[in-house]
mmCIF entry with sequence, helices, sheets and N, C-alpha, C, O atoms, coordinates in Angstrom:
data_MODEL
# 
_entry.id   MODEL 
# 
_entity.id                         1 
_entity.type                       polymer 
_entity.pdbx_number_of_molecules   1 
# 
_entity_poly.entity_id                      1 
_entity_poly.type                           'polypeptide(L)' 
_entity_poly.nstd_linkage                   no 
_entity_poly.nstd_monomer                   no 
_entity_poly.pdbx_seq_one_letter_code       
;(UNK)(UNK)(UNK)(UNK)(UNK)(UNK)(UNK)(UNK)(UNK)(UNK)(UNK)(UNK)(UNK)(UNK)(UNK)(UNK)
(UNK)(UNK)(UNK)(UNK)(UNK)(UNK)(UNK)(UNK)(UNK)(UNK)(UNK)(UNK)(UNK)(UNK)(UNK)(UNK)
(UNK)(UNK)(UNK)(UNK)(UNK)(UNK)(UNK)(UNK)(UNK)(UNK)(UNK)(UNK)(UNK)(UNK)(UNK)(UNK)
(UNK)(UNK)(UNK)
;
_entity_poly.pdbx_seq_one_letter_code_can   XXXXXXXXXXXXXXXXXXXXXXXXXXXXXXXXXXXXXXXXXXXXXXXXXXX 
_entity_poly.pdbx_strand_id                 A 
# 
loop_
_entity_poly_seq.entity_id 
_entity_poly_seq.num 
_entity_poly_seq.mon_id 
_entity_poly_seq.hetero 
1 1  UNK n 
1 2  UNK n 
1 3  UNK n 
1 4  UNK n 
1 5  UNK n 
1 6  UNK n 
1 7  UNK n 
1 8  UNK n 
1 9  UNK n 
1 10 UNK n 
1 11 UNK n 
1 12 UNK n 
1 13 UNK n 
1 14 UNK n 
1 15 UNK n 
1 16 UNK n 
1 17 UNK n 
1 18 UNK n 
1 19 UNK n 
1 20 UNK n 
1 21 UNK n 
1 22 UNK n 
1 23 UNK n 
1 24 UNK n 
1 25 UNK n 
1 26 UNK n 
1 27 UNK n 
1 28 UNK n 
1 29 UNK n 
1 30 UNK n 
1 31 UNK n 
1 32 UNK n 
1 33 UNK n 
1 34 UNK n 
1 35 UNK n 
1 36 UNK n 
1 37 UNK n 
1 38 UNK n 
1 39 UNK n 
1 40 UNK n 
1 41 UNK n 
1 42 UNK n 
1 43 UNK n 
1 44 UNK n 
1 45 UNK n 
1 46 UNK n 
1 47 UNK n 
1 48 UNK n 
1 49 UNK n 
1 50 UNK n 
1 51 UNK n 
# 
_struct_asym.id          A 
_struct_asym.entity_id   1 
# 
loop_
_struct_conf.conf_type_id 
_struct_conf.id 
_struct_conf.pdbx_PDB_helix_id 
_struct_conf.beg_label_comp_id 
_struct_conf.beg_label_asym_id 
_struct_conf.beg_label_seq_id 
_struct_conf.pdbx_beg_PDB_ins_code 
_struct_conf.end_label_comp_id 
_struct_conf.end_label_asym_id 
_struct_conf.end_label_seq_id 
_struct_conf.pdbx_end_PDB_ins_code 
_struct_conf.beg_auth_comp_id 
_struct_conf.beg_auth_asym_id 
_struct_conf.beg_auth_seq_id 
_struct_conf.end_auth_comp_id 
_struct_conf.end_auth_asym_id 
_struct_conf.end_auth_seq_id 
_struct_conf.pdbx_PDB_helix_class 
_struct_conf.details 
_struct_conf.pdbx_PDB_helix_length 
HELX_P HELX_P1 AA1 UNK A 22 ? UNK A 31 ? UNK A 22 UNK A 31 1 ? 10 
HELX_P HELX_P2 AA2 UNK A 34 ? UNK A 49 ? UNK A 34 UNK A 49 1 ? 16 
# 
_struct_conf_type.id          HELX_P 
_struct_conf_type.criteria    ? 
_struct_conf_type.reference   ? 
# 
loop_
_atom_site.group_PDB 
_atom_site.id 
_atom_site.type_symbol 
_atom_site.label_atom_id 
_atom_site.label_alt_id 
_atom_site.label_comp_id 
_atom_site.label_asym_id 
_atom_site.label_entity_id 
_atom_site.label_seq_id 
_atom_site.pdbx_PDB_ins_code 
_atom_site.Cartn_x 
_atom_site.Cartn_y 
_atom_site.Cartn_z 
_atom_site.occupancy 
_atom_site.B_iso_or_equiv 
_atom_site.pdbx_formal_charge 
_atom_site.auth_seq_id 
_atom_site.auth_comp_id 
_atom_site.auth_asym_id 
_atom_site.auth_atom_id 
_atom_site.pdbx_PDB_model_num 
ATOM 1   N N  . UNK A 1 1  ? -105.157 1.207  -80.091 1.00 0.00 ? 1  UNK A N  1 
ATOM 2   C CA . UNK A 1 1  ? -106.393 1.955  -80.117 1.00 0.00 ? 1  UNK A CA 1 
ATOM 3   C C  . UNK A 1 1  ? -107.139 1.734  -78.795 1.00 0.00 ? 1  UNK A C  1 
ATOM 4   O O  . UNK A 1 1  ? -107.377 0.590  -78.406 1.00 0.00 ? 1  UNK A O  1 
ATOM 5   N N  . UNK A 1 2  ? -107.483 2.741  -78.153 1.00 0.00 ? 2  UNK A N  1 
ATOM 6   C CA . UNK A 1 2  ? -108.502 2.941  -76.959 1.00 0.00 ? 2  UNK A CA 1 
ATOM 7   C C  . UNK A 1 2  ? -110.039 2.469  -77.083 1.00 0.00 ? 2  UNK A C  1 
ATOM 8   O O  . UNK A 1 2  ? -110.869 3.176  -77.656 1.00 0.00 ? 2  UNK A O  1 
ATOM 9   N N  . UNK A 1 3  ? -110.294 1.480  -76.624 1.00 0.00 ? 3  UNK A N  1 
ATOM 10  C CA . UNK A 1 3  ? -111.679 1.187  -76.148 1.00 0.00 ? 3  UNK A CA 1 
ATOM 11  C C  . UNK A 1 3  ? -112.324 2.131  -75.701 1.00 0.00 ? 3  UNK A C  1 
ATOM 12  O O  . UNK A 1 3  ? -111.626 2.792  -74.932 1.00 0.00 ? 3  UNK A O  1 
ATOM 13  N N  . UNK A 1 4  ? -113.991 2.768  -75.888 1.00 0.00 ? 4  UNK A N  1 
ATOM 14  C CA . UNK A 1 4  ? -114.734 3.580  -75.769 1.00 0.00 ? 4  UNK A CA 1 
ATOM 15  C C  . UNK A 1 4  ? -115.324 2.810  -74.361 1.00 0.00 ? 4  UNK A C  1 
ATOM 16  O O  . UNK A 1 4  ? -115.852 1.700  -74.430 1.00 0.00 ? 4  UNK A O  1 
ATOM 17  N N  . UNK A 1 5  ? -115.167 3.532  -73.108 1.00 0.00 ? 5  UNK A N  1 
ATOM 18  C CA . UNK A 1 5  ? -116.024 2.931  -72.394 1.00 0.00 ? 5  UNK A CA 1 
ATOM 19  C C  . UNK A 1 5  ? -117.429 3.492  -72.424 1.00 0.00 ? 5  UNK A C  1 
ATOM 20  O O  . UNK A 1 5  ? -117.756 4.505  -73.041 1.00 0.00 ? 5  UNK A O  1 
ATOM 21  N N  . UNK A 1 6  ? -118.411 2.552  -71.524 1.00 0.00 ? 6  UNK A N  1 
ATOM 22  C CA . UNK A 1 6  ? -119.610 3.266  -71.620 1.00 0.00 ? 6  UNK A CA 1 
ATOM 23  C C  . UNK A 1 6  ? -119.560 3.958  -70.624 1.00 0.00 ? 6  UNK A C  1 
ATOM 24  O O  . UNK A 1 6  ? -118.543 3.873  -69.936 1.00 0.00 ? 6  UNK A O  1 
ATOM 25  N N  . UNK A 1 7  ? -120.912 5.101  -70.113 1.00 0.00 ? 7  UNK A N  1 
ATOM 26  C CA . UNK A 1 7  ? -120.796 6.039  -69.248 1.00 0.00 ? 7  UNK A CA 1 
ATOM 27  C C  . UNK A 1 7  ? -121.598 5.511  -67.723 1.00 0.00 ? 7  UNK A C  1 
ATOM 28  O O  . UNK A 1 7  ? -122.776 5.156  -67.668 1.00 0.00 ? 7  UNK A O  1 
ATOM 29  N N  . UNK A 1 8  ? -120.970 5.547  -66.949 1.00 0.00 ? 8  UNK A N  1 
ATOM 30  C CA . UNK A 1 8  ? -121.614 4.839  -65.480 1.00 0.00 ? 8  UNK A CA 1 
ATOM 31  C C  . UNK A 1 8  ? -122.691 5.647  -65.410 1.00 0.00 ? 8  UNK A C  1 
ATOM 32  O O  . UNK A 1 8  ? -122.929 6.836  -65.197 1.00 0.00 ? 8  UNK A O  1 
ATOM 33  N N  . UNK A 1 9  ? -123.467 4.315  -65.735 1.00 0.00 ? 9  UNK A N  1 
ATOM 34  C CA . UNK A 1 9  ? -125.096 4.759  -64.746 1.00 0.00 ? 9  UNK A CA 1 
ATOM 35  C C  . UNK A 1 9  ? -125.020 5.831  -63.744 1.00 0.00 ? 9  UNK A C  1 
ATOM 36  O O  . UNK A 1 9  ? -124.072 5.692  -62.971 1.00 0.00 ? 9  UNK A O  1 
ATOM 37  N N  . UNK A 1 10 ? -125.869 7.015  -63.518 1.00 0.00 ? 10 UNK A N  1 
ATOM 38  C CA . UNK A 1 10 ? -126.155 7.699  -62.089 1.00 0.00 ? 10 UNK A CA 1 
ATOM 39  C C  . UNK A 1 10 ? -126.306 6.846  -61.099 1.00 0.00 ? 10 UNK A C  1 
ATOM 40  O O  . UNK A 1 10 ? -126.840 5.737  -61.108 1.00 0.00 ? 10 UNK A O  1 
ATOM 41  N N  . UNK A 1 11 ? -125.669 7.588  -60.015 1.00 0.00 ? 11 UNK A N  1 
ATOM 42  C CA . UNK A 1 11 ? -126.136 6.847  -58.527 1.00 0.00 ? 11 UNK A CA 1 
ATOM 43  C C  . UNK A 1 11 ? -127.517 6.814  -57.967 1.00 0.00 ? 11 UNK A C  1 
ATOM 44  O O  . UNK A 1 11 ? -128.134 7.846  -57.703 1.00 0.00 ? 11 UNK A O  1 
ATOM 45  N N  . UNK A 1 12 ? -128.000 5.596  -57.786 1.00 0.00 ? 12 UNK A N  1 
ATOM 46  C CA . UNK A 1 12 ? -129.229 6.275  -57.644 1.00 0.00 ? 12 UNK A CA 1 
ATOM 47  C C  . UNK A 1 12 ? -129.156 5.829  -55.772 1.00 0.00 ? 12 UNK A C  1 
ATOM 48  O O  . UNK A 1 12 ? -128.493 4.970  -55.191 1.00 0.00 ? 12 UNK A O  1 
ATOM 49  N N  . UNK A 1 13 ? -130.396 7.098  -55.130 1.00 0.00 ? 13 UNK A N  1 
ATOM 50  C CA . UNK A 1 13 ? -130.415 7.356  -53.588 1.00 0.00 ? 13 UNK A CA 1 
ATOM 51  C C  . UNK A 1 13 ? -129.862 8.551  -53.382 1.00 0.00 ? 13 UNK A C  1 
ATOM 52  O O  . UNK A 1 13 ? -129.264 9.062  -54.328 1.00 0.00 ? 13 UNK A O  1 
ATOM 53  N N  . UNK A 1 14 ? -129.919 9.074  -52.434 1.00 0.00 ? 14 UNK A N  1 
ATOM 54  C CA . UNK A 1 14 ? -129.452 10.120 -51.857 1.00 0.00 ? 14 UNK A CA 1 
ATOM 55  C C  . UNK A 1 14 ? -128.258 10.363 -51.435 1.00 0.00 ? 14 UNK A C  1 
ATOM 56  O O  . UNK A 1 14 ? -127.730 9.547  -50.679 1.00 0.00 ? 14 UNK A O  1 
ATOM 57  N N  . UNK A 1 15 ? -127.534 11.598 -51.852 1.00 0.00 ? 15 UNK A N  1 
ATOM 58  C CA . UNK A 1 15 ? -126.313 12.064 -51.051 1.00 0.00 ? 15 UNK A CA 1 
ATOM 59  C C  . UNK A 1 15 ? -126.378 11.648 -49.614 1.00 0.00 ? 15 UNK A C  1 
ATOM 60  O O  . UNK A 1 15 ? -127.523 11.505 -49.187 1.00 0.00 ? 15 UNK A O  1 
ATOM 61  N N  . UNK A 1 16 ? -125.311 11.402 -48.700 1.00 0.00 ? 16 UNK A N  1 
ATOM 62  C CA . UNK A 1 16 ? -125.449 11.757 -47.285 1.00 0.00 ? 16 UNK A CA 1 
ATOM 63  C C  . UNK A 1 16 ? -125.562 13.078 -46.891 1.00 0.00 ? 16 UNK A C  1 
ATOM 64  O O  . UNK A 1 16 ? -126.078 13.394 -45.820 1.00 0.00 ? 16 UNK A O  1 
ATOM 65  N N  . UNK A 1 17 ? -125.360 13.433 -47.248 1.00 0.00 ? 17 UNK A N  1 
ATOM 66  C CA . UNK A 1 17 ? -125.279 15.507 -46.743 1.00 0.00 ? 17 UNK A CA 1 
ATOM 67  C C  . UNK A 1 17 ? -126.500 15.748 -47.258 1.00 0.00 ? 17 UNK A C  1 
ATOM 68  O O  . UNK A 1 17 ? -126.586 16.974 -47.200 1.00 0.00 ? 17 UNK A O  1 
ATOM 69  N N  . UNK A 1 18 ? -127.826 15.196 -47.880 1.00 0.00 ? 18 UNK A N  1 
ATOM 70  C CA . UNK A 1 18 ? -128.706 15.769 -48.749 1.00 0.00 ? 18 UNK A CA 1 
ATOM 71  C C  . UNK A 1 18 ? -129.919 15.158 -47.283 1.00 0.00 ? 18 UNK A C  1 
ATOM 72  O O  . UNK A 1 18 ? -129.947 14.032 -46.787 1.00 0.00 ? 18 UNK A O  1 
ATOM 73  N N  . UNK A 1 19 ? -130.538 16.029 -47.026 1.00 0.00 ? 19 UNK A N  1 
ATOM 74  C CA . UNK A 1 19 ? -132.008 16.010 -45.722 1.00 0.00 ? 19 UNK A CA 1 
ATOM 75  C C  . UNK A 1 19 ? -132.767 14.819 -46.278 1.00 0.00 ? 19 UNK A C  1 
ATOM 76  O O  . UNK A 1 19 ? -132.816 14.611 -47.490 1.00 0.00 ? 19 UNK A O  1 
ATOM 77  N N  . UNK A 1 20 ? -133.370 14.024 -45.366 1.00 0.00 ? 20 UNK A N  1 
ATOM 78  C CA . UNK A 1 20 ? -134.801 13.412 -45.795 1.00 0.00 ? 20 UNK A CA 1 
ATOM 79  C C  . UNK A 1 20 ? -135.624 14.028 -46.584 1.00 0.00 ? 20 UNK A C  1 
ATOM 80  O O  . UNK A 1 20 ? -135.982 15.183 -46.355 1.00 0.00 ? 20 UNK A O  1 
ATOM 81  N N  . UNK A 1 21 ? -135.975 13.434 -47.473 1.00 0.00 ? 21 UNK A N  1 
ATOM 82  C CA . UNK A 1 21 ? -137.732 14.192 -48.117 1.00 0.00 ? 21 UNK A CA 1 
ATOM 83  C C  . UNK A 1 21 ? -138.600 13.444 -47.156 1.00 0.00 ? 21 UNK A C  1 
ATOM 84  O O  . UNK A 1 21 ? -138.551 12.524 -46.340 1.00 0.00 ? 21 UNK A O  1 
ATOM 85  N N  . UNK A 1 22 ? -139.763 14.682 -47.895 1.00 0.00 ? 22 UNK A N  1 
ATOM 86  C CA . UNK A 1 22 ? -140.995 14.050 -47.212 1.00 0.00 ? 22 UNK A CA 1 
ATOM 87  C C  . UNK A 1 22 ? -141.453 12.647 -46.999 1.00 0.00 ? 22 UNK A C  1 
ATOM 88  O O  . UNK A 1 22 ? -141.949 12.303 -45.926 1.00 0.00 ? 22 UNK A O  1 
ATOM 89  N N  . UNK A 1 23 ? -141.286 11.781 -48.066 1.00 0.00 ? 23 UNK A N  1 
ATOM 90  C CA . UNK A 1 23 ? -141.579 10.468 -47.610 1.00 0.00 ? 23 UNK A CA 1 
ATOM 91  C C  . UNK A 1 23 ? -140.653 9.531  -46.674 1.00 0.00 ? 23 UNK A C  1 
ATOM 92  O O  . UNK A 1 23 ? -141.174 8.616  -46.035 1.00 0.00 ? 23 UNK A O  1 
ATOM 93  N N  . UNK A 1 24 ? -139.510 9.740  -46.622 1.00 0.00 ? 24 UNK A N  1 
ATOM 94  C CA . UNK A 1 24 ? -139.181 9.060  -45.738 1.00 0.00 ? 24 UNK A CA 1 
ATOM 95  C C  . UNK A 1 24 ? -139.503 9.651  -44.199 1.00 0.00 ? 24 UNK A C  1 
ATOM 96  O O  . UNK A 1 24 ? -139.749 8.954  -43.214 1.00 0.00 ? 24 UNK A O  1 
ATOM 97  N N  . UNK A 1 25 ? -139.443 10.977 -44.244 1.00 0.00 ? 25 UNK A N  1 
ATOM 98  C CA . UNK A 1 25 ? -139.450 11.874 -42.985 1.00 0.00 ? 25 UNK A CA 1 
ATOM 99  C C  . UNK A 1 25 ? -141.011 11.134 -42.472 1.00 0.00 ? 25 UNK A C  1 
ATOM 100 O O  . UNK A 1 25 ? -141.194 10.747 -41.318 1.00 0.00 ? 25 UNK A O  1 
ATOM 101 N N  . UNK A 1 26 ? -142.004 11.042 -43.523 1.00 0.00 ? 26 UNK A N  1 
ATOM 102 C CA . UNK A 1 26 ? -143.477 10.295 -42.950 1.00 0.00 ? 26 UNK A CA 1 
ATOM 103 C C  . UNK A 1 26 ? -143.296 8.902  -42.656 1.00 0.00 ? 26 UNK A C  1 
ATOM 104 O O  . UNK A 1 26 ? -144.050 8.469  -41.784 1.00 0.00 ? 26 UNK A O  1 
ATOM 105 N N  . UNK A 1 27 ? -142.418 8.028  -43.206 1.00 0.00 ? 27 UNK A N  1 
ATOM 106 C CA . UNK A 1 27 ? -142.185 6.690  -42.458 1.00 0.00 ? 27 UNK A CA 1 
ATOM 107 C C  . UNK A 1 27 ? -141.651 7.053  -41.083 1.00 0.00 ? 27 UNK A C  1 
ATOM 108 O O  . UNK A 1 27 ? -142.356 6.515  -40.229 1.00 0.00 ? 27 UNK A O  1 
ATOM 109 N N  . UNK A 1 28 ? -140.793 7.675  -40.624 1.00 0.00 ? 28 UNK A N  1 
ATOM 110 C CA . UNK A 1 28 ? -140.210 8.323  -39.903 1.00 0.00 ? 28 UNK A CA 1 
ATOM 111 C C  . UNK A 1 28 ? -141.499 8.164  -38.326 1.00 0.00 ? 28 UNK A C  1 
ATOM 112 O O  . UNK A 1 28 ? -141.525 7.614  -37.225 1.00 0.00 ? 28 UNK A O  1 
ATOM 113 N N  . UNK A 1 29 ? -142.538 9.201  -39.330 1.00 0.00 ? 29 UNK A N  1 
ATOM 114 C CA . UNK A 1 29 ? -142.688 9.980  -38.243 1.00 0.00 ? 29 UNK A CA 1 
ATOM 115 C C  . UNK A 1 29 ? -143.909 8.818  -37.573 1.00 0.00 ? 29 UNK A C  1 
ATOM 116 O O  . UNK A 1 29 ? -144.349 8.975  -36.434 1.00 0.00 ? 29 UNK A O  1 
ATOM 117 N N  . UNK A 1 30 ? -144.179 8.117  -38.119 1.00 0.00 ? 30 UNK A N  1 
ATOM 118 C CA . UNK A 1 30 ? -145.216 6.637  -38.564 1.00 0.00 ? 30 UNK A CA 1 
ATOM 119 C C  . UNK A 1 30 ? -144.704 5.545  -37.997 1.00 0.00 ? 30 UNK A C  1 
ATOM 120 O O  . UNK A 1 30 ? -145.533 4.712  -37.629 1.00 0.00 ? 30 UNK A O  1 
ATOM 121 N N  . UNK A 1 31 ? -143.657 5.324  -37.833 1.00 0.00 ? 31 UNK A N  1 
ATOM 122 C CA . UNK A 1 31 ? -143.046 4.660  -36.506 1.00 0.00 ? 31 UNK A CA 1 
ATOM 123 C C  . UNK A 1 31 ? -142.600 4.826  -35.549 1.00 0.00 ? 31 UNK A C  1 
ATOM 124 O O  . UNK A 1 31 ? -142.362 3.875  -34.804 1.00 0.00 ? 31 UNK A O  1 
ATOM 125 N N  . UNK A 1 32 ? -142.263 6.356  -35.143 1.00 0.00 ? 32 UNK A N  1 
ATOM 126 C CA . UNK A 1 32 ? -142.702 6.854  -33.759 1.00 0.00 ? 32 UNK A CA 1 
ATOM 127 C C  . UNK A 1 32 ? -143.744 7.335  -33.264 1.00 0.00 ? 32 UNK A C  1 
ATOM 128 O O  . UNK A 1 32 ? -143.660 7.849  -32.149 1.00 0.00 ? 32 UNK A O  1 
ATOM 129 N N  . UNK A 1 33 ? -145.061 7.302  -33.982 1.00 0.00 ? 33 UNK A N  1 
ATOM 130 C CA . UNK A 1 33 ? -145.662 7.404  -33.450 1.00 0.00 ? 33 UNK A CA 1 
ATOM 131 C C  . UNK A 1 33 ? -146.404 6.177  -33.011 1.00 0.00 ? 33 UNK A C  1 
ATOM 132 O O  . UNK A 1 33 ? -147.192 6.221  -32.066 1.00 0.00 ? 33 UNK A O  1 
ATOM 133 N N  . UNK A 1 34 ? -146.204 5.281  -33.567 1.00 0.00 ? 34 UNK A N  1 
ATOM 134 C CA . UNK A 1 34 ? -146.545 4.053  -33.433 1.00 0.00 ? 34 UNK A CA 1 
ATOM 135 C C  . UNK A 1 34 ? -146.110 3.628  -32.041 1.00 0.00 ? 34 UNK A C  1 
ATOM 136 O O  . UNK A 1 34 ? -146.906 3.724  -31.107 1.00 0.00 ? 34 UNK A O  1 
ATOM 137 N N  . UNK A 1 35 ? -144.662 3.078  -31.832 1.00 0.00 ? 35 UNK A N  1 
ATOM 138 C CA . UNK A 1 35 ? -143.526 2.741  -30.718 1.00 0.00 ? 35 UNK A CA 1 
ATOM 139 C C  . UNK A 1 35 ? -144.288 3.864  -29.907 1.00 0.00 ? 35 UNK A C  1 
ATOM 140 O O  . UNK A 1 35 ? -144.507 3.113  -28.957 1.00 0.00 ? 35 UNK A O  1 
ATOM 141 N N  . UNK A 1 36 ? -144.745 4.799  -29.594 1.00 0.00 ? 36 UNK A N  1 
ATOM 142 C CA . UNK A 1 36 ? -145.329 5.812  -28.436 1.00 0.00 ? 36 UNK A CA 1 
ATOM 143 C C  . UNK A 1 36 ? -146.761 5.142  -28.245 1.00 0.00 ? 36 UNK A C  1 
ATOM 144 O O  . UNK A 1 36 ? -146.970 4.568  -27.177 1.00 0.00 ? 36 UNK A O  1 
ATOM 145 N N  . UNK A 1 37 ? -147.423 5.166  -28.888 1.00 0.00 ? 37 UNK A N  1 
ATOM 146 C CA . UNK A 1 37 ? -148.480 4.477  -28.963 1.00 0.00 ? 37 UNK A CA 1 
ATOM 147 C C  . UNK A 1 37 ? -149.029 3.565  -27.836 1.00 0.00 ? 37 UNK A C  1 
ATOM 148 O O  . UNK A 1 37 ? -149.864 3.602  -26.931 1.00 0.00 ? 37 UNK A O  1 
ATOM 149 N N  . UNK A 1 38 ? -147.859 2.496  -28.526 1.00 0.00 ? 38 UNK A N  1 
ATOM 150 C CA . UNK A 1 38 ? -147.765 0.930  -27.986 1.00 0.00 ? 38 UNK A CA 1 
ATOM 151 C C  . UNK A 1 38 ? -147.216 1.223  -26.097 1.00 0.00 ? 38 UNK A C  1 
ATOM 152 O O  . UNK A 1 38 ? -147.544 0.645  -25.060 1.00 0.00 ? 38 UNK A O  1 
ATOM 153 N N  . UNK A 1 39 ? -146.234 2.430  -26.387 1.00 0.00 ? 39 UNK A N  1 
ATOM 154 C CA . UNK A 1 39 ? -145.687 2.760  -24.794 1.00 0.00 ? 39 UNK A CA 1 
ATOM 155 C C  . UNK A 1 39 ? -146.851 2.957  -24.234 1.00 0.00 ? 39 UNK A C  1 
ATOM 156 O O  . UNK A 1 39 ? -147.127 2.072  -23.425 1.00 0.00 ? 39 UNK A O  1 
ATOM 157 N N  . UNK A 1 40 ? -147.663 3.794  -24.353 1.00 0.00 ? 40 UNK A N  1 
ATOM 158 C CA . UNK A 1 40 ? -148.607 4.371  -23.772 1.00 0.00 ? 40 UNK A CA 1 
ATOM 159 C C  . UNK A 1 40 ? -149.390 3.200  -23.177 1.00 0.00 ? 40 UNK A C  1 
ATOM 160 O O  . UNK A 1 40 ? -149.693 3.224  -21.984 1.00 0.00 ? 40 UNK A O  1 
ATOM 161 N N  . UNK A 1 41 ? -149.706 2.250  -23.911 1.00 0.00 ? 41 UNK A N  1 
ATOM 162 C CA . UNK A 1 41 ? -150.960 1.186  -23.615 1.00 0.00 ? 41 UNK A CA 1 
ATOM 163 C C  . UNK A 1 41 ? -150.114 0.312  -22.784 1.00 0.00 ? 41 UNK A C  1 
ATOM 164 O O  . UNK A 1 41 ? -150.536 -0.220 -21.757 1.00 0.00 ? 41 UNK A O  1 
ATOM 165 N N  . UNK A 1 42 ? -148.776 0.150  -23.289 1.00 0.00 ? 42 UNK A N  1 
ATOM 166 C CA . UNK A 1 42 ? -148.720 -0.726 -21.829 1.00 0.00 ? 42 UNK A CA 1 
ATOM 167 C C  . UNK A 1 42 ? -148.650 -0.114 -21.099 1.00 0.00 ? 42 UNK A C  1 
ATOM 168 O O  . UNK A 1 42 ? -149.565 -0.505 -20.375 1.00 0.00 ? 42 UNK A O  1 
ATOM 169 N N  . UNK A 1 43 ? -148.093 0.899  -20.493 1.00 0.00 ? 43 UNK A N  1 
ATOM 170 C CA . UNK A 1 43 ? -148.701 1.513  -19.251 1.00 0.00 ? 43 UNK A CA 1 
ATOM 171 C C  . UNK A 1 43 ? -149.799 1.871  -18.950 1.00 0.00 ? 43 UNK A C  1 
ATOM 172 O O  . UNK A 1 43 ? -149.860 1.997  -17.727 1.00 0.00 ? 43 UNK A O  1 
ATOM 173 N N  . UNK A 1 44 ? -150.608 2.077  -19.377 1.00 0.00 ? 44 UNK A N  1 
ATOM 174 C CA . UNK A 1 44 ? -151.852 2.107  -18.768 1.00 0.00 ? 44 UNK A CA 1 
ATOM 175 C C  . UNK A 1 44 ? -152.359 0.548  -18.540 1.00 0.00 ? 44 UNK A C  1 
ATOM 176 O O  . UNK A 1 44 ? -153.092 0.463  -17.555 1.00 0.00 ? 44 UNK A O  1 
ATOM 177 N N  . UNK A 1 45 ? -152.141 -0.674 -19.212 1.00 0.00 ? 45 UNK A N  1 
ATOM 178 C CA . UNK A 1 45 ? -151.714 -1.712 -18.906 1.00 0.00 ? 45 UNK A CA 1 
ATOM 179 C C  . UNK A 1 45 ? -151.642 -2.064 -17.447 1.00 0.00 ? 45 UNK A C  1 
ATOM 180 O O  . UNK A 1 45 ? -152.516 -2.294 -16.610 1.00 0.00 ? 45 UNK A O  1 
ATOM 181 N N  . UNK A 1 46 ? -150.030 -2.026 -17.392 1.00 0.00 ? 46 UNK A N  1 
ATOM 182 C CA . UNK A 1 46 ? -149.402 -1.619 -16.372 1.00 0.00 ? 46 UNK A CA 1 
ATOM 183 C C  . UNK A 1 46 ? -150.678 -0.837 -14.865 1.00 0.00 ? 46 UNK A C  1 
ATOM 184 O O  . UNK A 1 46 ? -151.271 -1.583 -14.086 1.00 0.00 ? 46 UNK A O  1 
ATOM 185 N N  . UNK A 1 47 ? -150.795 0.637  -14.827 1.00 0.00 ? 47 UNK A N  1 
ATOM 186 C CA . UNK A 1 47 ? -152.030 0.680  -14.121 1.00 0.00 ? 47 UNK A CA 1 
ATOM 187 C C  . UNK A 1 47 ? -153.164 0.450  -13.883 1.00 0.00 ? 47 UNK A C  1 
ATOM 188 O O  . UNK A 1 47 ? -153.800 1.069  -13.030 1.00 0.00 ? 47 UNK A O  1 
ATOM 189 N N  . UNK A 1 48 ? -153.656 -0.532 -14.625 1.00 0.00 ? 48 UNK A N  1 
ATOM 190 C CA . UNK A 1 48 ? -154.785 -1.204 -14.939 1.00 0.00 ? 48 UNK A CA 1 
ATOM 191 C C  . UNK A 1 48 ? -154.728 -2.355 -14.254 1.00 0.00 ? 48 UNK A C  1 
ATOM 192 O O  . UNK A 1 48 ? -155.754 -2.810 -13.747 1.00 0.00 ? 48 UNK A O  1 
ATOM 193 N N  . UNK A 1 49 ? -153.235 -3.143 -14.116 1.00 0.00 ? 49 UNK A N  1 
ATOM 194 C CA . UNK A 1 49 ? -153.504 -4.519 -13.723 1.00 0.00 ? 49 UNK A CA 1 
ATOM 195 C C  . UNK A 1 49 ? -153.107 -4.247 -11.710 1.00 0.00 ? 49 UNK A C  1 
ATOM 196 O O  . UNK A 1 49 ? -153.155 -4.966 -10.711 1.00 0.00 ? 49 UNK A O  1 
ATOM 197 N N  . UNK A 1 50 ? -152.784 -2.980 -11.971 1.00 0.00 ? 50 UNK A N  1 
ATOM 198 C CA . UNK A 1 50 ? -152.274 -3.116 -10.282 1.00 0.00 ? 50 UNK A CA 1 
ATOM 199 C C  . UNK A 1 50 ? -153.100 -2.659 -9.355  1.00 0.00 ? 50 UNK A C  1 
ATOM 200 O O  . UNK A 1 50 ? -152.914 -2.605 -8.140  1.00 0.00 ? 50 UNK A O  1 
ATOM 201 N N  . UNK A 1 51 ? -154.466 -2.173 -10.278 1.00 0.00 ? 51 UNK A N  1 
ATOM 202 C CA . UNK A 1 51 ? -156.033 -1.912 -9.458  1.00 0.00 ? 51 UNK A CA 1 
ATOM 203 C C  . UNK A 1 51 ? -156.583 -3.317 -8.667  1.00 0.00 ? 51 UNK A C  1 
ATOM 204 O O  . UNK A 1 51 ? -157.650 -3.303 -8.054  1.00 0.00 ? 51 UNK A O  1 
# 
């Protein structure tokens, strides 16, 4: 006699072939704008200290 298995849990996360949603696309966009940010000030930094 055959044992009944149980049924595998869904995968949970995203396909690879399936786009960002919005929330990750806003972490996304929330740490480049950040990393630009930070570029920016040290250079002006940067021209600030060579006055």
């Amino acid at each position: 006699m055959a044992v009944a298995r149980a049924p595998r849990p869904p995968r949970v996360g995203r396909p690879p072939s399936c786009p960002l949603n919005g929330d990750e696309m806003s972490v996304l966009l929330y740490i480049v704008l950040t990393v630009a940010i930070f570029a920016l000030l040290g250079l002006v930094q940067k021209l600030v200290e060579g006055l």
